[in-house]
C-alpha positions in Angstrom: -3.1 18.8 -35.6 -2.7 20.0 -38.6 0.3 21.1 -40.9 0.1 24.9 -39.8 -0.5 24.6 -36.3 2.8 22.0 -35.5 3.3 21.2 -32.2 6.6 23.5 -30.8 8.4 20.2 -29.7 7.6 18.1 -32.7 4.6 16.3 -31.6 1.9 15.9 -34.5 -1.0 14.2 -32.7 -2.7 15.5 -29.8 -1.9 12.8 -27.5 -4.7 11.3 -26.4 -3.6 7.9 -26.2 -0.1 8.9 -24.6 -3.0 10.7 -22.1 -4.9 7.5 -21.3 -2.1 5.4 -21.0 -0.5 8.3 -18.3 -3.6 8.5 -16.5 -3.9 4.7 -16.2 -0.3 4.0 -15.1 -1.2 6.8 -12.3 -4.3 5.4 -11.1 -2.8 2.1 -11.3 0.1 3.1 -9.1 -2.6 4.8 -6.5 -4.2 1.6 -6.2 -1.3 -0.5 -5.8 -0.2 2.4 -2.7 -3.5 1.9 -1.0 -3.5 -1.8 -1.5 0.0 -2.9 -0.1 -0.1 0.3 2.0 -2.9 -0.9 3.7 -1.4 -4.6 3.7 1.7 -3.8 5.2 -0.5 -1.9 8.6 -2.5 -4.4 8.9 0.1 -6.9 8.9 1.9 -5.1 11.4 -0.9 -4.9 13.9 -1.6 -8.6 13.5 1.3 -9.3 14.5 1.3 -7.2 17.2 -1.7 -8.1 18.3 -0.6 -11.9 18.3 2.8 -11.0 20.3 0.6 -8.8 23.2 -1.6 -12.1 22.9 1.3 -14.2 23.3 2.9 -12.0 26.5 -0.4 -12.1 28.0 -1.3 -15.5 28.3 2.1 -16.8 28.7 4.7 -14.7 29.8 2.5 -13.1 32.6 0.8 -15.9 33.2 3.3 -17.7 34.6 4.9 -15.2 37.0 2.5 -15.9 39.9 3.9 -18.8 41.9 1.7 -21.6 42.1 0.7 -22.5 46.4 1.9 -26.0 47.4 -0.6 -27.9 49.2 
């Protein structure tokens, strides 16, 4: 900007870089959301998964008597 068009709260450049570093801390944030986001589910269902897994095939497993012969 020039000297006759000041900026009402004292800025005298037009912000561009203040711009692209905002809109890369933003996107960066949004990224890191999706990644551990998406880390933290599918975590959860693993391990979920390996507990059902782990019920099945040996909690319920044994429960039936075994016949003596």
């Amino acid at each position: 900007m020039n000297a006759k068009r000041k900026c009402m709260v004292g800025h005298d450049d037009d912000g561009l870089i203040t711009s692209i570093v905002y809109a890369i801390i933003v996107i960066a944030v949004v990224c890191a959301i999706i990644i551990y986001g998406g880390a933290l589910i599918g975590g959860f269902h693993s391990i979920k998964n390996y507990l059902l897994a782990f019920k099945h095939n040996v909690i319920d497993s044994n429960r039936k008597a075994l016949p003596v012969a």
